[in-house]
N, C-alpha and C positions, 0 to 999 in steps of 0.2 A: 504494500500500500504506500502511495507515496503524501506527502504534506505539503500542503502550502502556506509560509511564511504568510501572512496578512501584511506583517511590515515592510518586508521586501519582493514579498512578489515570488518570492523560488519556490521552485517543489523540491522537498528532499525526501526519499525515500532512506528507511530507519532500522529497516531487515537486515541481519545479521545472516550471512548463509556460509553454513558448514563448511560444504568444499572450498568455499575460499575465503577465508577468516578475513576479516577488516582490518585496515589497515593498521598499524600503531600510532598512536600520535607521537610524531617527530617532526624534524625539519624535513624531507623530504618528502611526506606526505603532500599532496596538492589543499589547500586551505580547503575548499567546497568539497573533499569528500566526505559523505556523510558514514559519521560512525554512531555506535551507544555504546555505554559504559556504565557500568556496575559501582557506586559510592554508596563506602564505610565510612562512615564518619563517628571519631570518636573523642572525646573529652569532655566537657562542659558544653553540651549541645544543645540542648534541653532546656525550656522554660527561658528561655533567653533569645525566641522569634527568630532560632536561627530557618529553622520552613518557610516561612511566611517570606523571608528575607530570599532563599534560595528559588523559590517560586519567583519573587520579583527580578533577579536579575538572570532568571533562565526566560520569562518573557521578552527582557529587554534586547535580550543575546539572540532572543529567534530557537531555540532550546526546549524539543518537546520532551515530557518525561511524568516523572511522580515522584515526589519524598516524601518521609515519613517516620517517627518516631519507631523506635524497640522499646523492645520491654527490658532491654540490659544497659537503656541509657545513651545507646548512639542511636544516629540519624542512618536511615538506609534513602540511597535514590538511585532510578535510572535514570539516565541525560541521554538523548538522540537528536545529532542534529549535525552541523558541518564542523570537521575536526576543528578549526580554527575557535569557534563558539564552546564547542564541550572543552575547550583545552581551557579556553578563557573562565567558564562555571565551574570546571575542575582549579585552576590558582583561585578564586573566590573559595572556595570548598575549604583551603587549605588555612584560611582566615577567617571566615561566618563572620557574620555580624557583630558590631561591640558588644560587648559584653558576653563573649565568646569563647572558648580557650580550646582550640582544638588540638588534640594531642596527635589524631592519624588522621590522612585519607586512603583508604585503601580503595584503588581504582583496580577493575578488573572487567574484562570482554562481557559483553552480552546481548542477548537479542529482544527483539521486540519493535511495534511498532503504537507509535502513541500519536496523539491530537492534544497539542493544549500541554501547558504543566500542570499537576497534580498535588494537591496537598492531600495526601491517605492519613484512611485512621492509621493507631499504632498498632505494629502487629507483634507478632511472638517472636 
């Protein structure tokens, strides 16, 4: 399925396919190709609007996906969208919002296809 930016007008598709895994975000990746990625976020995350926060600037970024609290205290989210964008919501990740203290991000491969960011309940 593929997405259409509102703000810029692009379509990125968000599918993640087996045989040929997505790319890494590095420097030779092309900026517009679209990847998702799997966020662990851990330390002081919680009760401190850091979702609300990650929501806002995964809008602004053009960045579809979901986050959402655990029940051991970190934030989980998928981000899909063009590596340049997910690299930019992954360094935000790695700071959250004032009042924030994040200890990890653990970024990891994943698939899926979303519309829109998401604020989820919390799950297990």
């Amino acid at each position: 399925m593929a997405l259409t930016n509102p703000r810029r007008g692009a379509t990125v598709s968000c599918v993640s396919i087996t045989a040929h895994p997505e790319p890494a975000m590095n420097d030779t990746t092309p900026p517009n190709t679209p990847i998702t990625r799997h966020l662990r976020i851990t330390g002081r995350v919680q009760g401190v609007g850091y979702r609300w926060n990650m929501a806002q600037q995964a809008q602004r970024l053009g960045v579809n996906g979901w986050v959402r609290n655990r029940l051991d205290g970190s934030v989980e989210a998928v981000v899909c969208g063009p590596v340049v964008a997910v690299q930019a919501l992954v360094d935000w990740a790695q700071r959250g919002p004032s009042g924030a203290r994040v200890d990890g991000v653990e970024v990891t491969e994943a698939a899926g296809t979303f519309e829109g960011f998401l604020q989820r309940e919390t799950a297990v």
